[in-house]
C-alpha positions as CSV (number, residue, x, y, z in Angstrom):
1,X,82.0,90.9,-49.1
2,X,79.8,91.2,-52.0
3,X,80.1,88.0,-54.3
4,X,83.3,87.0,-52.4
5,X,82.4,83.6,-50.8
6,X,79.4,81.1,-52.0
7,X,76.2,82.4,-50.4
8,X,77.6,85.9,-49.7
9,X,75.7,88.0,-52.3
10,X,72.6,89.7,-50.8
11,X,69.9,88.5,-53.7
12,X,70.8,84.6,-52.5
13,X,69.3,85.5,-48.9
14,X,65.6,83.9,-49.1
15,X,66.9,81.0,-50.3
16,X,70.1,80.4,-47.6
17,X,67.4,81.4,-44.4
18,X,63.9,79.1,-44.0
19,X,77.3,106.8,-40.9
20,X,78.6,105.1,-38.3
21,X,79.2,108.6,-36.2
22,X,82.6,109.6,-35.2
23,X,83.7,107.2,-31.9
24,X,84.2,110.1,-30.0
25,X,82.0,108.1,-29.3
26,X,82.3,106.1,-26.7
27,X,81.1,109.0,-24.8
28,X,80.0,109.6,-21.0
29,X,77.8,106.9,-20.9
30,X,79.6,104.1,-22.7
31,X,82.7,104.8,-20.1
32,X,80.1,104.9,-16.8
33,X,79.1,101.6,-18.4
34,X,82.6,100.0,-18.1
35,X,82.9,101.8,-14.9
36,X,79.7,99.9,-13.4
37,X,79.1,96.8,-12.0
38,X,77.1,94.1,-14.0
39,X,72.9,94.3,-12.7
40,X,72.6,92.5,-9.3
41,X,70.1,89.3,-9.3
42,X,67.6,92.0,-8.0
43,X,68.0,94.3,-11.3
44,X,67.7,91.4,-13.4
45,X,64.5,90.5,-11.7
46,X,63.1,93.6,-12.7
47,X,62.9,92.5,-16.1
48,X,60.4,89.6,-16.8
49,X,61.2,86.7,-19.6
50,X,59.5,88.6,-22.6
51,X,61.3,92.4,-21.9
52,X,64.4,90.0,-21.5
53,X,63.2,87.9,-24.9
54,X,62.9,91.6,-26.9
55,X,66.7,92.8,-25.2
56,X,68.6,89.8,-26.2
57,X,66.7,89.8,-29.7
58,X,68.0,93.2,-30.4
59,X,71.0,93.0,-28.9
60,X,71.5,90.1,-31.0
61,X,70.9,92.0,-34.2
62,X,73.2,95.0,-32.9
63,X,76.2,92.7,-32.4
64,X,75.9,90.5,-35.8
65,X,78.0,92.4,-37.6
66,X,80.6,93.0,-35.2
67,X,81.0,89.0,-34.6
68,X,80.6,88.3,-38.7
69,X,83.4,90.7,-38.8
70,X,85.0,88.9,-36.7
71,X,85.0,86.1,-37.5
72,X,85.1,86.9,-41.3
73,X,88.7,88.1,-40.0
74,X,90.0,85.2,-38.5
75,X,89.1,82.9,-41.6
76,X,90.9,85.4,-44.1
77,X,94.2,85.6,-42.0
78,X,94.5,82.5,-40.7
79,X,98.1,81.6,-42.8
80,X,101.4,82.5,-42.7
81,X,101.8,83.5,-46.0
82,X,99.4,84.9,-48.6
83,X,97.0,82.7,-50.2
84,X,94.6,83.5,-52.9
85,X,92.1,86.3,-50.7
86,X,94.0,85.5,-48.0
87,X,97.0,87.0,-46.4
88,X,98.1,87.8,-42.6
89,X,96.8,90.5,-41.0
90,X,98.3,93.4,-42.1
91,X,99.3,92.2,-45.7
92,X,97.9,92.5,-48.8
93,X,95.6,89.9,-50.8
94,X,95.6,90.2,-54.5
95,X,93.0,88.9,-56.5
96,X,95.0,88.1,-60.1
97,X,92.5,86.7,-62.1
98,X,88.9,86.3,-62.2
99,X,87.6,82.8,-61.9
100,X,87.1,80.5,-64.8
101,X,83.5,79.0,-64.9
102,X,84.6,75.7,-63.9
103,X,84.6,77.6,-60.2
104,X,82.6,76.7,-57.8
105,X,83.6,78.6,-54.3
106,X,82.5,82.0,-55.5
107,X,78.4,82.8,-56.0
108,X,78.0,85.8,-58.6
109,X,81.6,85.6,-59.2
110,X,82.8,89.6,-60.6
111,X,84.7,89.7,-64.1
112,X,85.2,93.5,-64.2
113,X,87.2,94.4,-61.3
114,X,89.9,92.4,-59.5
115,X,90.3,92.7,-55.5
116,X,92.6,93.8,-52.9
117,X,92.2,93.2,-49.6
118,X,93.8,93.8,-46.1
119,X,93.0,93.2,-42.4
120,X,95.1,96.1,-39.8
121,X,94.9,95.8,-36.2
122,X,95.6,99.4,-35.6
123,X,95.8,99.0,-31.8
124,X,99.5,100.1,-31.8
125,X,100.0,101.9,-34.3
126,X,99.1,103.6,-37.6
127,X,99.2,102.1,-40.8
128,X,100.7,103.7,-44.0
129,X,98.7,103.4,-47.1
130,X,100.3,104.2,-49.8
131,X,98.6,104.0,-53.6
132,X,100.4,104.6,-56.8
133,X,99.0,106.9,-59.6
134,X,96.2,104.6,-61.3
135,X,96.9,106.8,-64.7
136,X,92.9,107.2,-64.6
137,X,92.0,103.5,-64.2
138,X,89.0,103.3,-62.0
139,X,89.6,101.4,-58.7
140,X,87.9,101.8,-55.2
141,X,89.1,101.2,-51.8
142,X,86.5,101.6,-49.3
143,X,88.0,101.3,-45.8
144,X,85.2,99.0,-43.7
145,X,85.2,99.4,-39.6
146,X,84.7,96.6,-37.2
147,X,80.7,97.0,-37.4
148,X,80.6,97.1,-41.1
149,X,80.6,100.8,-41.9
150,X,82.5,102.6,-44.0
151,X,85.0,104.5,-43.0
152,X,85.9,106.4,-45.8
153,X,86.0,105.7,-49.5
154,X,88.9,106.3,-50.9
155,X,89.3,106.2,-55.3
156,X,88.8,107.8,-58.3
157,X,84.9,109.2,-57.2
158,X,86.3,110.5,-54.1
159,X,89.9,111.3,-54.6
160,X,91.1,110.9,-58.0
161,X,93.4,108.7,-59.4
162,X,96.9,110.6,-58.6
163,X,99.2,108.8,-56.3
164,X,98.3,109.5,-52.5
165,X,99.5,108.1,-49.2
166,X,97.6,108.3,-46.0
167,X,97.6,107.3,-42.5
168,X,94.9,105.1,-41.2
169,X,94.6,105.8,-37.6
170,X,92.8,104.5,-34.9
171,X,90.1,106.2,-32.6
172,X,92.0,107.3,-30.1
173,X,95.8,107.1,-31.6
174,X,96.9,111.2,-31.5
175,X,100.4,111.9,-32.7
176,X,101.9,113.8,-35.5
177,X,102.1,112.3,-39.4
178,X,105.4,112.6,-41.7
179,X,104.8,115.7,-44.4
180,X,102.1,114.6,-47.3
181,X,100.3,112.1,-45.1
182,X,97.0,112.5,-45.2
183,X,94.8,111.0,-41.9
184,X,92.2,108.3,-42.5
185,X,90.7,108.2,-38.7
186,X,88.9,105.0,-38.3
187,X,86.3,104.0,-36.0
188,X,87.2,101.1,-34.8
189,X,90.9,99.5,-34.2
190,X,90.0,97.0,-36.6
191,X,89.9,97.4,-40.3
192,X,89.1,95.4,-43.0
193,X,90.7,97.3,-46.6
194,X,88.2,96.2,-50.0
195,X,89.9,97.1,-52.9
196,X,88.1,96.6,-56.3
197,X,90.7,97.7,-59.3
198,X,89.0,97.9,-63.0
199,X,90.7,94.9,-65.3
200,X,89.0,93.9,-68.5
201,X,90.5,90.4,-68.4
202,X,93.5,90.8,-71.2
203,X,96.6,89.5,-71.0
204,X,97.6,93.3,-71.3
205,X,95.5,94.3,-68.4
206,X,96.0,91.7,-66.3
207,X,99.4,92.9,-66.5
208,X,98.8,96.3,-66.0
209,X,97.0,95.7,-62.8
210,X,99.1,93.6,-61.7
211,X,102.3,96.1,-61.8
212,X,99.3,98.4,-60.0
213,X,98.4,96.1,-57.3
214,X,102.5,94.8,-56.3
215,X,102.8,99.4,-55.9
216,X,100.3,99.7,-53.0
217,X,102.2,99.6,-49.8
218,X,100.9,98.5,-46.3
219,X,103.7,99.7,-43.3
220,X,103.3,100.3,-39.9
221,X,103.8,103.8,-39.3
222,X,107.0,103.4,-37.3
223,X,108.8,101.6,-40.9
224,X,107.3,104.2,-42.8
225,X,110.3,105.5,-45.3
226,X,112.1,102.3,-44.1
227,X,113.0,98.9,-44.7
228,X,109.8,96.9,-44.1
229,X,109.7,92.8,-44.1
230,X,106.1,91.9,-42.9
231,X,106.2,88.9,-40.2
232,X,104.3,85.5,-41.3
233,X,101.5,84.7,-39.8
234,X,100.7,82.1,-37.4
235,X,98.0,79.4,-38.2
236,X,95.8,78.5,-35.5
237,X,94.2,75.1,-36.3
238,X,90.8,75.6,-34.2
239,X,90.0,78.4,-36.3
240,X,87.1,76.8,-38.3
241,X,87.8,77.0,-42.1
242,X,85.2,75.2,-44.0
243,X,82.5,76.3,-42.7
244,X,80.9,79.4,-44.1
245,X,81.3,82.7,-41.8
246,X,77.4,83.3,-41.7
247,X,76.6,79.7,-40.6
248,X,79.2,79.8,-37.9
249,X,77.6,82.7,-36.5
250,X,74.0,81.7,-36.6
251,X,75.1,78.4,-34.6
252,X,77.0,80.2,-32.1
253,X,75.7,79.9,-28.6
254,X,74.3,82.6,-27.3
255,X,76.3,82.7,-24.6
256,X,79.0,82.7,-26.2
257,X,78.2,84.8,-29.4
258,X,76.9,87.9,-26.4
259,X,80.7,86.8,-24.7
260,X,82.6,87.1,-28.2
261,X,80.8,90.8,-28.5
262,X,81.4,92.4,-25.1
263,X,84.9,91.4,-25.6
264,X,85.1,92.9,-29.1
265,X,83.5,96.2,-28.2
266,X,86.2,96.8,-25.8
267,X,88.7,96.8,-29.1
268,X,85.7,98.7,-30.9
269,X,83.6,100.4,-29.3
270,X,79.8,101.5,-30.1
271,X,78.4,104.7,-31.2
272,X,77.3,107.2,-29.5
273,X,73.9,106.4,-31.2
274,X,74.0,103.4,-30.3
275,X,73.2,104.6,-26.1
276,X,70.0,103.9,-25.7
277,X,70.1,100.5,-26.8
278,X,73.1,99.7,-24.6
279,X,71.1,100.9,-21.8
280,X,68.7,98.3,-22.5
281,X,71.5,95.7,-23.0
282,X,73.0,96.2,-19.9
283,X,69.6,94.5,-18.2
284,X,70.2,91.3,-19.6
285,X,74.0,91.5,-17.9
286,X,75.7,92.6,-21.2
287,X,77.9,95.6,-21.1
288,X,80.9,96.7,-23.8
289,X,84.2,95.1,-22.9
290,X,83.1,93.5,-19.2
291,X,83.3,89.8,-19.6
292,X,79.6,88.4,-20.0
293,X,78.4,85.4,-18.3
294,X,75.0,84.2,-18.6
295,X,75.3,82.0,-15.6
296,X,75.5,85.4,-13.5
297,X,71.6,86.0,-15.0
298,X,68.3,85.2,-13.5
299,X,67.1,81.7,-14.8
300,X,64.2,83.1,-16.6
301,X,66.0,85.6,-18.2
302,X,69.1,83.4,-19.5
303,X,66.1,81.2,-20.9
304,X,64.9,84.2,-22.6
305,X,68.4,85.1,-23.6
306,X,68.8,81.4,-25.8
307,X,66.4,82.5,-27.4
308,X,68.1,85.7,-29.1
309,X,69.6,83.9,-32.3
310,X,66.2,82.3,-33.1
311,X,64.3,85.3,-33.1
312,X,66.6,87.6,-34.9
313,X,67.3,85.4,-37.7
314,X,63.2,85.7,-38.1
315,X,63.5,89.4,-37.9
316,X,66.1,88.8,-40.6
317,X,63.7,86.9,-43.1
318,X,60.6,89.4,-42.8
319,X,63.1,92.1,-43.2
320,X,64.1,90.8,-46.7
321,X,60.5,91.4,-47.9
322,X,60.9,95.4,-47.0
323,X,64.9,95.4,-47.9
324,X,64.8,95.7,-51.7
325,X,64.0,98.7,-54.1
326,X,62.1,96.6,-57.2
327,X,61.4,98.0,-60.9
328,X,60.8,96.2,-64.1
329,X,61.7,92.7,-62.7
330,X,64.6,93.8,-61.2
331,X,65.5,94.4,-57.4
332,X,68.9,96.2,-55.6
333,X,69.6,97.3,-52.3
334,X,69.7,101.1,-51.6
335,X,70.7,101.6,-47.7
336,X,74.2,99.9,-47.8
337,X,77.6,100.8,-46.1
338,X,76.1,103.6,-43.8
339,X,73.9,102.5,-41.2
340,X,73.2,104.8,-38.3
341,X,71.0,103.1,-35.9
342,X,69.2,100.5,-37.9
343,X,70.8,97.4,-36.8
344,X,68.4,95.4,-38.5
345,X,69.1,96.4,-41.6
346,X,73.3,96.0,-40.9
347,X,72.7,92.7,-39.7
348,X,70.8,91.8,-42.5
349,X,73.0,93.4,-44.6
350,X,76.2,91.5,-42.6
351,X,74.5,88.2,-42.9
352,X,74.1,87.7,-46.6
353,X,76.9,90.4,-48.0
354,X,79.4,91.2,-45.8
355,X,81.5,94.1,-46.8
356,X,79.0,96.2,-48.7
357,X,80.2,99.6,-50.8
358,X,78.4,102.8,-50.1
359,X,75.7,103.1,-52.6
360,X,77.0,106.0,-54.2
361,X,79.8,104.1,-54.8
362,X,78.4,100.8,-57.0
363,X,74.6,99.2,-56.8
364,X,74.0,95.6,-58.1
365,X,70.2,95.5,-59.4
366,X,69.6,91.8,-60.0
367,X,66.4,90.0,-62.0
368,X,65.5,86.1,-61.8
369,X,62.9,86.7,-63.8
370,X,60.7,88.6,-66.0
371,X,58.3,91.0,-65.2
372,X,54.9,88.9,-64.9
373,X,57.2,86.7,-62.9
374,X,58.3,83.6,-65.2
375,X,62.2,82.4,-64.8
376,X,64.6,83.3,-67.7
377,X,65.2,79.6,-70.0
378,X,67.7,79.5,-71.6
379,X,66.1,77.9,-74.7
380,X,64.0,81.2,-75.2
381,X,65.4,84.5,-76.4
382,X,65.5,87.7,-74.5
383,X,66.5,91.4,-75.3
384,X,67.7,94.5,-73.2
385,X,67.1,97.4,-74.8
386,X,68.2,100.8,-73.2
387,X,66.8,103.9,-75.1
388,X,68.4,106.6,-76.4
389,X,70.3,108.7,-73.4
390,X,69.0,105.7,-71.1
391,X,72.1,103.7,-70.4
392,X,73.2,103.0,-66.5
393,X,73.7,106.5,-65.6
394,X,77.3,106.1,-64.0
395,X,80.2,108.2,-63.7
396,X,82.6,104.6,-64.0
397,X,81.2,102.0,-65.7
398,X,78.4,99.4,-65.8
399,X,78.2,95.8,-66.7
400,X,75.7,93.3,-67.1
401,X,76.5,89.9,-66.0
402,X,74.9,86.5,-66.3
403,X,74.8,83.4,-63.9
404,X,73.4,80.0,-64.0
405,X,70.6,79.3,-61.9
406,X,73.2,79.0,-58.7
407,X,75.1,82.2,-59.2
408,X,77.8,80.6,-61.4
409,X,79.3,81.6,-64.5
410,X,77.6,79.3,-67.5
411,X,80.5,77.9,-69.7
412,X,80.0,79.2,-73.2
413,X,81.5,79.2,-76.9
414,X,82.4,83.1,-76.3
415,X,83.9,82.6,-73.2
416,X,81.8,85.6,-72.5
417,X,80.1,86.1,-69.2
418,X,79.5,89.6,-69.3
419,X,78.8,93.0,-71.5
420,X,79.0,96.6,-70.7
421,X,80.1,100.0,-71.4
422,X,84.1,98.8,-71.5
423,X,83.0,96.4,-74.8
424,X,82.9,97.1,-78.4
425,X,79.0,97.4,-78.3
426,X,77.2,97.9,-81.4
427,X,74.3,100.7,-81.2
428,X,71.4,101.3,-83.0
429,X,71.1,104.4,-85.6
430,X,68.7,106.4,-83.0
431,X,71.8,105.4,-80.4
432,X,69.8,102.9,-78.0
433,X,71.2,99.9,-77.4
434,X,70.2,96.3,-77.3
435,X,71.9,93.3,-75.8
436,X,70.4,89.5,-77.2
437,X,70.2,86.8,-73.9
438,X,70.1,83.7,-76.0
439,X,71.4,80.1,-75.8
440,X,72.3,80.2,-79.7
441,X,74.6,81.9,-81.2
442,X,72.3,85.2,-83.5
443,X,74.8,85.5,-86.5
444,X,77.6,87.9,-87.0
445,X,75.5,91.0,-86.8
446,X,74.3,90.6,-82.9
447,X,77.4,89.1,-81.7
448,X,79.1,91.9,-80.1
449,X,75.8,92.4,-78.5
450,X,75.1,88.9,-77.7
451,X,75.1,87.5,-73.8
452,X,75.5,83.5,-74.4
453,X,73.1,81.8,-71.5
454,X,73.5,78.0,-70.8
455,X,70.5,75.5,-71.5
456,X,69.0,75.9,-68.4
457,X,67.6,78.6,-66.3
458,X,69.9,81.9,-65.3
459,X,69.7,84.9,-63.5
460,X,71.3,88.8,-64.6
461,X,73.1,91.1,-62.5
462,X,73.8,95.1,-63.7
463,X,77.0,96.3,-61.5
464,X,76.9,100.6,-62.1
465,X,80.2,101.6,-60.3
466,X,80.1,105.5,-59.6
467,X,76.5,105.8,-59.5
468,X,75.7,109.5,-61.1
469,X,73.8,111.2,-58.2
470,X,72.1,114.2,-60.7
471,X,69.0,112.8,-62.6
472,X,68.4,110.3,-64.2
473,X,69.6,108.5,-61.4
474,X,69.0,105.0,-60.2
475,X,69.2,106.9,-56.0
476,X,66.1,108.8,-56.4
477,X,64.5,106.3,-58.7
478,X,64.3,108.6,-61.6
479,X,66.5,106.0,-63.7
480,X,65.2,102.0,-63.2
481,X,66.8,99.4,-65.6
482,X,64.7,98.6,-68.2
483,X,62.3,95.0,-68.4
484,X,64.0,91.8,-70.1
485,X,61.6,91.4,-72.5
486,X,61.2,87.8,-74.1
487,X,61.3,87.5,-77.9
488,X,58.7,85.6,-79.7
């Protein structure tokens, strides 16, 4: 997820390489797939080592997300008990305070909205969500399927912020639901629950939150209105948990990353957009749910296969270039949470920020440096002025963060890190408003307004949650954040 893990946010990418349709979904040709036997010797022969090089490339891409997922999951439940972000599957994580500066495990670390988090397996059963009344605090809970889209975003954008239980079902679970159940049908068997709950760091808040966060209910469907003790989990020790979920992908194997991925399409199966490239996939032996074993393959074309990881991770670095919407300095990412059939752009996506919100529902615009492209110092002064009726135009909040040169929050005097609509801001008579970046402390007139920046060099982030979709909108481009402008 976005800023969860070091190296996850999706601006750190350059430097760490060098609507998903209904599953209905499966459809005709998916199941005559399962049905068939994997291509003789002959069919694979009918491929030569380049076709074979191109297949494995993009069905290397395709799968990315499904295995990050994956393996993303097995990392975050692997105890028996909750931990921090972690919990079994089927439990809640609760995030219950944001990280002090001293951290180090979490790049672009978020101060504004605490997390809750949940794995379901949703194989056997349904799951019961249920969500207390939020008494209008903003929180979001987008529901994330096994290939990274979302599923359905449920919060106060979408749904309000009244008290609301639904079943989340699987793809093909059909049964009848108690009375004021709503059904949340998800498109895969596996889902991966991303809370985000406003907090403005108070003791008060915290506390509020808090009694907010111990109210949501996970239960099977079958315990729903019942006595429910979740199991513990079970810790399996070759589960690999220092090293970080990207880099265990992009070392994988190739035969055993394309193995991992027919096996887990079974459980989740593709799109029914995603046909034509599955036709292709099945040339190189690869076919949802049938075991895949790239000894069975031609010589040539298991050669070409190795060379699937390679290649798409170089599709991955010259897609960055063409990713980013950029204004003023700053850059964001527009296409996120909904995918259809650009796999390269999910993977992508899956790769340096797994878990990514629908845009509608937050963008992070990010600058390193100013417009005629020199780093921010922190031993010069900046300002961020947003005219008159020009403020992030959001329906929730915005905030403007700060980071040291790595992503980390800089230890300062203030114990401030970031500034937004939530603060006591002062405006200026025409009602702009202008936030100091300086090392220094201004005086007592600019402090409300001042973000403290460490010695060195540091990087800003905006966060607009509810992104207003009528002009002036950041969507269309019709509202960009304004330049950091250096003060002389």
């Amino acid at each position: 997820m976005l800023g969860l893990f070091r190296g996850g946010p999706l601006w750190c990418f350059r430097n760490r390489f060098a609507g998903s349709a209904p599953m209905a979904a499966v459809g005709a040709f998916v199941i005559a797939t399962l049905l068939t036997p994997l291509p003789s010797a002959n069919d694979e022969a009918s491929i030569d080592e380049a076709q074979a090089s191109e297949i494995a490339t993009d069905a290397w891409l395709y799968g990315y997300p499904l295995v990050a997922m994956e393996l993303t999951r097995r990392v975050m439940t692997n105890v028996t008990v909750q931990e921090g972000k972690q919990a079994p599957m089927g439990q809640w994580a609760h995030q219950n305070a944001y990280p002090p500066p001293t951290t180090r495990t979490v790049a672009a670390p978020n101060a504004d909205t605490l997390f809750s988090l949940a794995w379901l397996d949703l194989a056997r059963e349904p799951y019961i969500l249920s969500i207390p009344d939020s008494k209008g605090r903003y929180y979001l809970l987008p529901i994330l399927d096994a290939w990274t889209n979302v599923c359905a975003s449920i919060g106060q954008r979408t749904t309000g912020t009244h008290r609301q239980v639904y079943a989340i079902t699987g793809p093909s679970w059909k049964g009848v639901l108690p009375g004021g159940v709503t059904e949340c049908k998800a498109a895969t068997d596996v889902v991966w629950l991303l809370g985000r709950i406003y907090c403005n760091g108070s003791p008060e808040d915290y506390a509020a939150v808090h009694a907010f966060q111990a109210n949501l209910s996970l239960v099977p469907l079958s315990f729903y209105g019942k006595r429910y003790n979740p199991p513990p989990g079970r810790v399996d020790p070759s589960i690999d948990m220092a090293t970080p979920v990207r880099d265990q992908v992009n070392r994988m194997d190739p035969g055993a990353f394309f193995r991992l991925m027919a096996a887990l399409m079974k459980r989740n199966p593709p799109a029914a957009i995603d046909a034509p490239l599955l036709r292709r996939m099945v040339k190189i032996g690869l076919a949802p749910g049938r075991d895949f074993d790239i000894s069975r393959v031609e010589r040539a074309v298991a050669m070409a296969i190795q060379e699937g990881p390679r290649n798409g991770i170089a599709r991955m670095v010259q897609h960055f270039a063409g990713a980013t919407t950029e204004a003023n300095g700053w850059s964001w990412f527009m296409k996120l949470g909904a995918y259809g059939a650009d796999y390269e752009h999910r993977a992508f996506t899956a790769a340096i920020g797994i878990g990514a919100n629908l845009p509608q529902d937050a963008i992070y615009p990010v600058t390193e440096a100013d417009p005629e492209g020199n780093p921010y110092r922190g031993n010069r002064r900046y300002l961020v002025h947003f005219p008159k009726k020009q403020l992030p135009p959001v329906n929730g909040f915005w905030s403007l963060a700060l980071y040291d040169g790595q992503y980390f929050f800089a230890a300062n005097p203030r114990n401030r890190f970031i500034l937004g609509s939530h603060d006591r801001l002062r405006y200026n008579p025409d009602g702009s408003l202008d936030i100091l970046i300086q090392h220094d402390a201004p005086g007592v007139v600019w402090d409300s307004n001042w973000l403290p920046a460490p010695d060195g060099d540091f990087v800003l982030m905006l966060r607009l949650y509810w992104v207003r979709e009528n002009d002036p909108t950041i969507l269309s481009g019709s509202w960009r954040p304004p330049p950091v402008r250096e003060l002389r």
